[in-house]
Structures are given as C-alpha cells and as structure tokens.
BAFI-3210 file (N, C-alpha, C; in Angstrom, 3 decimals, decimal comma, padded with zeros to 6 digits):
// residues 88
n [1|2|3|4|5|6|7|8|9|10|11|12|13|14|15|16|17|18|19|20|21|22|23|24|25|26|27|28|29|30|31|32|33|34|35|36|37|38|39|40|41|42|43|44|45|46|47|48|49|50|51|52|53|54|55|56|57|58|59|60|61|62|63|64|65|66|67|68|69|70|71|72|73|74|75|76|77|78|79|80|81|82|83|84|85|86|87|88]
n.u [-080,711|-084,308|-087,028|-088,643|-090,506|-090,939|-092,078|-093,533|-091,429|-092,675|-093,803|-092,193|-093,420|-093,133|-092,482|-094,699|-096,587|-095,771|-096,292|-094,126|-092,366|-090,392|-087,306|-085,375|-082,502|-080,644|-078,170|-077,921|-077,194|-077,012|-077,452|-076,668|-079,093|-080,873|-081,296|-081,522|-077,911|-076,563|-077,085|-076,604|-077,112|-077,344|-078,393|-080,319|-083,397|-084,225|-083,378|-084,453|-085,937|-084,298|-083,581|-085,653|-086,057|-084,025|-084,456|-086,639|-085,869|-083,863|-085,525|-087,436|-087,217|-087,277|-085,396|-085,235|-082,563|-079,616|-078,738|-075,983|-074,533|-076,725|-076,301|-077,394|-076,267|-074,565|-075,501|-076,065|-078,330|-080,038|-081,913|-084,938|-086,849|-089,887|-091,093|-094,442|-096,480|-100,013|-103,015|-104,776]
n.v [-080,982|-081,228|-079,209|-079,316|-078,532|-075,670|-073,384|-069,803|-067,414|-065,144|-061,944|-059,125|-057,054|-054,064|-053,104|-054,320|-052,522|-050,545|-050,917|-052,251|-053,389|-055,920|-058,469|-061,195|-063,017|-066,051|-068,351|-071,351|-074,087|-077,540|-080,389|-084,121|-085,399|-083,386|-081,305|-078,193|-076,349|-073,689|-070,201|-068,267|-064,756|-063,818|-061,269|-058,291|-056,345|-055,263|-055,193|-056,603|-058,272|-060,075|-061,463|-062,752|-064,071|-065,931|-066,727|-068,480|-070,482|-071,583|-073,013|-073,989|-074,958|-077,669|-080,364|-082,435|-084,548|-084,123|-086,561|-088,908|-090,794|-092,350|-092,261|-090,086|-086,678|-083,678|-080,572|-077,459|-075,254|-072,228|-069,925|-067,293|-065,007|-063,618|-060,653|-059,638|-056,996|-057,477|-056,162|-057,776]
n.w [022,787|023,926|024,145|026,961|029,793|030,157|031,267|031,520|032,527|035,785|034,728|035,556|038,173|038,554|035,849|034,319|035,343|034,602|031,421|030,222|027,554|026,578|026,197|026,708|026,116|026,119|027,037|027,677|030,081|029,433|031,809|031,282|032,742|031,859|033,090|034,211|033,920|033,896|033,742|031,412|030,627|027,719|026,319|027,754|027,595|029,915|033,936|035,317|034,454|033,358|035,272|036,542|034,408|034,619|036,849|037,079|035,139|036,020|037,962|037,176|034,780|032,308|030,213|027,129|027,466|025,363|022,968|022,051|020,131|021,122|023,888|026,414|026,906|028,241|027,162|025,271|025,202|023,318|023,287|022,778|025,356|025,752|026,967|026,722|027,381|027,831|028,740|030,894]
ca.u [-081,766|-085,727|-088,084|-089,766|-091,114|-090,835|-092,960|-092,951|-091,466|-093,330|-093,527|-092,019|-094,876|-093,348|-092,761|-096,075|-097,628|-095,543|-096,382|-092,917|-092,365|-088,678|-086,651|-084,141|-081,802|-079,809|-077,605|-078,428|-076,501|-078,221|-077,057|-077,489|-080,640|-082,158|-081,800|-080,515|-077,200|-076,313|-077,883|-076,087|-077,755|-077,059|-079,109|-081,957|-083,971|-083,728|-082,510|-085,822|-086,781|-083,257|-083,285|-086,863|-086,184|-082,635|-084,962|-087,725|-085,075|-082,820|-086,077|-088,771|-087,512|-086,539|-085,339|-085,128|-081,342|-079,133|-077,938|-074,622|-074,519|-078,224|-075,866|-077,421|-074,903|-074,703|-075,495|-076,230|-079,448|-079,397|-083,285|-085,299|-087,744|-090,332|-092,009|-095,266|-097,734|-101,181|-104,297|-105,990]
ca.v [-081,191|-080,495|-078,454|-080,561|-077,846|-074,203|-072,359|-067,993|-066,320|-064,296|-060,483|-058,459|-056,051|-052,612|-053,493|-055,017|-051,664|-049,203|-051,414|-052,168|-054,983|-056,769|-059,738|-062,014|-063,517|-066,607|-069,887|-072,918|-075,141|-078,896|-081,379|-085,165|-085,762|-082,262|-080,189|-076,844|-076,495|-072,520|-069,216|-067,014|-063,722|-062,864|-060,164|-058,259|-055,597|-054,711|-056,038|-057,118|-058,975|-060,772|-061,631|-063,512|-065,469|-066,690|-067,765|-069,639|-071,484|-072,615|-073,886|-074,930|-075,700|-079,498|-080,870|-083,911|-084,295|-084,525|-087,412|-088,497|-092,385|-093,140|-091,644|-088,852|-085,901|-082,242|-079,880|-075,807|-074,033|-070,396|-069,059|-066,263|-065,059|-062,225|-060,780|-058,625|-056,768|-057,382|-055,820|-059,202]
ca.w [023,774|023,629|025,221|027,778|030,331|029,755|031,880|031,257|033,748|036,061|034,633|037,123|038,582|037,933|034,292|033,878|035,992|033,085|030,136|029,646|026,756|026,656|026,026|027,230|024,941|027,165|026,841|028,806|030,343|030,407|031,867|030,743|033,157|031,038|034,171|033,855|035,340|034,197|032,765|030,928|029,854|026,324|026,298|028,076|027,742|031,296|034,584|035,802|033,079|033,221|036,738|035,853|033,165|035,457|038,262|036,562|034,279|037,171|039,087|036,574|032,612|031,807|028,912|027,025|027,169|023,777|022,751|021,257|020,384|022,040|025,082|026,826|027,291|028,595|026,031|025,561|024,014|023,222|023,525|023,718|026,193|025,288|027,402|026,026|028,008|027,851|029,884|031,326]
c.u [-083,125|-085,706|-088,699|-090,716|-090,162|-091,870|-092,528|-092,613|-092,275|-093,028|-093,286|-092,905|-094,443|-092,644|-094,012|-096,993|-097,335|-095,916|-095,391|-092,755|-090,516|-088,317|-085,556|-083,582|-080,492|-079,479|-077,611|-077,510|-077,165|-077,592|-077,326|-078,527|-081,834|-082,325|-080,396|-079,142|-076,716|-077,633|-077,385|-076,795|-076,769|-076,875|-079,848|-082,572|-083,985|-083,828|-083,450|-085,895|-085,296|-083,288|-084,740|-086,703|-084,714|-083,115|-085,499|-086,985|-084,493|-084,297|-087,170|-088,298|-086,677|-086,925|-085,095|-083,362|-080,614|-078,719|-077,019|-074,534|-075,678|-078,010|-076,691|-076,488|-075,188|-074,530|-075,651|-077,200|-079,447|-081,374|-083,607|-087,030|-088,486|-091,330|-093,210|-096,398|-099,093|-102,171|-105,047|-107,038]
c.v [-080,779|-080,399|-079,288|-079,682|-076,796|-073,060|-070,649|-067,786|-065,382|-062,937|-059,735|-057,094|-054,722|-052,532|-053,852|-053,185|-050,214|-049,605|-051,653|-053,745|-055,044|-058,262|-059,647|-062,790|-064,158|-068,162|-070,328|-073,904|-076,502|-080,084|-082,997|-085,671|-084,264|-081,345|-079,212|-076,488|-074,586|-071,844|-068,106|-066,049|-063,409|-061,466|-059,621|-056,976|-054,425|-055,729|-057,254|-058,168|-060,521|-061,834|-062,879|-064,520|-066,402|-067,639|-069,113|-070,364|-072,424|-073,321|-074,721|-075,340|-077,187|-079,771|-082,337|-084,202|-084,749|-085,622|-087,365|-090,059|-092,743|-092,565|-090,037|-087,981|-084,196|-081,793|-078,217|-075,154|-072,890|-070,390|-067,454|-065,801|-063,716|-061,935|-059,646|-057,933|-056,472|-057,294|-057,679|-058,623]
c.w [023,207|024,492|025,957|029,006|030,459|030,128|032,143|032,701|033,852|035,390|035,637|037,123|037,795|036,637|034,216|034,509|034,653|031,888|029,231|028,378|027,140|026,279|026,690|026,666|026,253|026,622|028,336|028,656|030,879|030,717|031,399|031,307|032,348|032,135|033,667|034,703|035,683|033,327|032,588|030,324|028,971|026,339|027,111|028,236|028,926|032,486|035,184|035,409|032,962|034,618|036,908|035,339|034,127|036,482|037,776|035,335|035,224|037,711|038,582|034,973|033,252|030,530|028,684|026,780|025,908|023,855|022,207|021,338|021,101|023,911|025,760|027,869|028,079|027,299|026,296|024,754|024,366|022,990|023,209|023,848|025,674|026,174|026,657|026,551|027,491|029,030|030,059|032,062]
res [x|x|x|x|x|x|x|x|x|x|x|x|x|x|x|x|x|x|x|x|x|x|x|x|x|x|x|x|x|x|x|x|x|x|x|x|x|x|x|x|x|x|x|x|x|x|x|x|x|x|x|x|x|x|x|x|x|x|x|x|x|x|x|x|x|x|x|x|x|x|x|x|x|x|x|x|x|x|x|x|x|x|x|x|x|x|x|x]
***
C-alpha cells in the first residue's frame, strides 16, 4: 500500500503540558479500498500516546491499496509515529 493521508495524531494535553516525547510503533490493517480496517500497537511509549495514534488511524489515514495482478488487495504496514514536543 501507500501513504495517501496521514494526518499526526493529536498530542494528548498532559503529555504535551510535562514535555513528554514518545512513540508508537503499529501494524495496519488495509483493506483493498485503502481504509484501515485494524491497529495493532507494537509498541508505545505510553498509553496516551497509544490510544492517539489508534484513534486518528481508524478515522483519518487512507491508503493507496496494494496491488497483486493490477488487483487491489488487503494488505499490512508496520509504521511509526513520533511524537516530539515543541513550545509553539
């Protein structure tokens, strides 16, 4: 599959208020229209931060779905999410 929209998850506030950094390390389940169907956490930093990247995958990424013969199929990408705090 490709990336086709991949918008960051929100930072969750009281991480962002301690200056907490983290990642999320997760396999994707895409179906052949490129919509996400699971989200397995790998990894994550902490729970917050996990719970984040789970939402805004299930409701906002799309992909371009894999092919297999010109066929587009369900496939699985493995990612990861970082988050990094910066003062804005």
């Amino acid at each position: 599959p490709q990336y086709k929209l991949t918008p960051q998850p929100e930072y969750p506030k009281e991480l962002a208020r301690k200056r907490i950094n983290g990642q999320v390390h997760v396999r994707i389940q895409i179906d052949a229209n490129g919509i996400p169907t699971g989200v397995e956490i790998v990894s994550s930093t902490h729970p917050a931060f996990a719970k984040a990247v789970n939402e805004k995958i299930m409701e906002d990424w799309r992909f371009s779905p894999a092919k297999s013969d010109n066929t587009p199929v369900a496939s699985t990408v493995t990612t990861t999410i970082n988050f990094k705090y910066s003062h804005q």
